[in-house]
C-alpha positions as a Markdown table, in Angstrom:
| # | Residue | x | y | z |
|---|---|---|---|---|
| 1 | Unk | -14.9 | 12.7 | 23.8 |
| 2 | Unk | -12.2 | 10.8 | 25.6 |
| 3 | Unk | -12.2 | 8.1 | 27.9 |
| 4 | Unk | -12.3 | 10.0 | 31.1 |
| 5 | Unk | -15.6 | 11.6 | 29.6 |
| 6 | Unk | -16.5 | 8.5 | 28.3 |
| 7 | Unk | -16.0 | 6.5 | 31.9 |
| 8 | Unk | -17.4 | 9.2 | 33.9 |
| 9 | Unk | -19.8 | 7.5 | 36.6 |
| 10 | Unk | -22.1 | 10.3 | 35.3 |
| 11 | Unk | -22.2 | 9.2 | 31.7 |
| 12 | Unk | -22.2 | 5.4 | 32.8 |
| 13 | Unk | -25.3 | 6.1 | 34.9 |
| 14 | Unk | -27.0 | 7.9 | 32.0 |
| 15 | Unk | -26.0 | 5.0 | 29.6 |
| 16 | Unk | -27.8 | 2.3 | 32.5 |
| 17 | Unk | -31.1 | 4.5 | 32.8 |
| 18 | Unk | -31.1 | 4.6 | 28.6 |
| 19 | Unk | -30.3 | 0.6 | 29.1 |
| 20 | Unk | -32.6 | -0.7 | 30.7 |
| 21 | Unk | -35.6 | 1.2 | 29.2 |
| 22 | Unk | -38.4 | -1.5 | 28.3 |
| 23 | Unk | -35.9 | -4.0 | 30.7 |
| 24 | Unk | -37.6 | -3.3 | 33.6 |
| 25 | Unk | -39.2 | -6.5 | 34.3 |
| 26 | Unk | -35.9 | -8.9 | 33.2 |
| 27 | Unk | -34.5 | -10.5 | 35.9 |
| 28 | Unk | -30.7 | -9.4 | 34.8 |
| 29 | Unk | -32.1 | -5.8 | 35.0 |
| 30 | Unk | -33.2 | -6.5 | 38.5 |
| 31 | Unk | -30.2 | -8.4 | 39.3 |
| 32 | Unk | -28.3 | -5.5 | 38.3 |
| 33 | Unk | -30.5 | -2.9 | 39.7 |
| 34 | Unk | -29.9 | -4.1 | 43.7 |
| 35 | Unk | -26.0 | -3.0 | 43.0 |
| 36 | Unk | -26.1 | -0.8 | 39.8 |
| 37 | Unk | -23.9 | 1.4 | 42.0 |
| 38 | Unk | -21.1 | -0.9 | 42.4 |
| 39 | Unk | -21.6 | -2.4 | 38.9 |
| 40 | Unk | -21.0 | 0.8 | 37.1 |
| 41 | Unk | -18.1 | 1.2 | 39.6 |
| 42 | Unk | -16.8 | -1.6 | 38.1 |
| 43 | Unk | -17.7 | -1.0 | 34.4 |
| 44 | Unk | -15.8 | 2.4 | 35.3 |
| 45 | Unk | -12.4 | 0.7 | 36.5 |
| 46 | Unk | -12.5 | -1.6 | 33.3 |
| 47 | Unk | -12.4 | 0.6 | 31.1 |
| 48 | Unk | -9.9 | 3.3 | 32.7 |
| 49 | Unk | -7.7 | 0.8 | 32.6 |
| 50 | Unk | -8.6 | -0.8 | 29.3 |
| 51 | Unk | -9.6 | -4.5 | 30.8 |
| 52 | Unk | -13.1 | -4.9 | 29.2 |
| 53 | Unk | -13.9 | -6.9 | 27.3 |
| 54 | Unk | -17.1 | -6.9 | 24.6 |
| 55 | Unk | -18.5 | -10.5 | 24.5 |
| 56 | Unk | -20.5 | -11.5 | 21.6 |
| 57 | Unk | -24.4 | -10.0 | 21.8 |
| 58 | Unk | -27.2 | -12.2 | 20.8 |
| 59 | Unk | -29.4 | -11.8 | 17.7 |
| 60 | Unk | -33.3 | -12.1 | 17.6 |
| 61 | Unk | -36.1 | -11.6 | 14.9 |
| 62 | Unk | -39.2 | -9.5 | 15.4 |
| 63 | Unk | -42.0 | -9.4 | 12.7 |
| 64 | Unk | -44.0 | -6.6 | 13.5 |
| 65 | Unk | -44.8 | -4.3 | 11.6 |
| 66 | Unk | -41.8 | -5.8 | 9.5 |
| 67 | Unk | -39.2 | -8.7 | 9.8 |
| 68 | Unk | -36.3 | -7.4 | 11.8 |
| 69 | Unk | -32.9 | -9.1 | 12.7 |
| 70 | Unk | -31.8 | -7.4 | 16.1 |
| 71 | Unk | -28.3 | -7.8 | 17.1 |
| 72 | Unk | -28.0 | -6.7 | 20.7 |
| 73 | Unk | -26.3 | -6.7 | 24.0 |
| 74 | Unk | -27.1 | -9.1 | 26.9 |
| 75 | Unk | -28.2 | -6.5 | 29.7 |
| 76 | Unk | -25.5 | -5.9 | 32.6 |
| 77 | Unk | -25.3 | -8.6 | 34.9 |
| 78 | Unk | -27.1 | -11.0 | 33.0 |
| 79 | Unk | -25.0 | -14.5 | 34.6 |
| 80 | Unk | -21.3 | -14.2 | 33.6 |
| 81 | Unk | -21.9 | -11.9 | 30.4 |
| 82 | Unk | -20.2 | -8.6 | 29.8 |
| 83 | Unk | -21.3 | -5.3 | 31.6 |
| 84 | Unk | -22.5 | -4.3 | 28.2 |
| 85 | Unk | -24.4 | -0.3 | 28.3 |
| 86 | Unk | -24.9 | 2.1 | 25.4 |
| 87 | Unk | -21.8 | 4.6 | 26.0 |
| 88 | Unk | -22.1 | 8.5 | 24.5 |
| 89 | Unk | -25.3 | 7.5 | 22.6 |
| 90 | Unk | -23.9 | 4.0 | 20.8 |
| 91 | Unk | -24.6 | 0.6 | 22.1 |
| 92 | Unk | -21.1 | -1.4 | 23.1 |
């Protein structure tokens, strides 16, 4: 897969839908629902020309059924952090 398949508004928009599964009800998934158009537009023109940057993700625990440590990626949109969606089937 290259970039141009990679950045594909098609696959971005795939990536957002997989996203924001179980987001629904955040206010950064609403936030970035109301212009997810122009926000994937945007995601697309940073990485075609390589100016995107990764910021660091945040890490919870969860305890059921078992003690977890998730390391994950703020939501798009989510006040000044990186536009952050799960590209070909891996979380960025």
């Amino acid at each position: 897969m290259n970039i141009d398949d990679i950045a594909s508004f098609r696959n971005l928009l795939n990536a957002y839908y997989e996203c924001r599964r179980g987001k629904r009800n955040q206010e950064s998934a609403g936030r970035f629902e109301l212009n997810y158009e122009s926000e994937i537009l945007k995601l697309q023109w940073e990485l075609l020309n390589q100016t995107w940057q990764l910021l660091r993700p945040f890490c919870f625990v969860i305890t059921d059924p078992k003690i977890w440590e998730i390391h994950a990626a703020l939501f798009p949109g989510s006040g000044g952090t990186s536009r952050a969606l799960p590209i070909a089937n891996t979380c960025v």
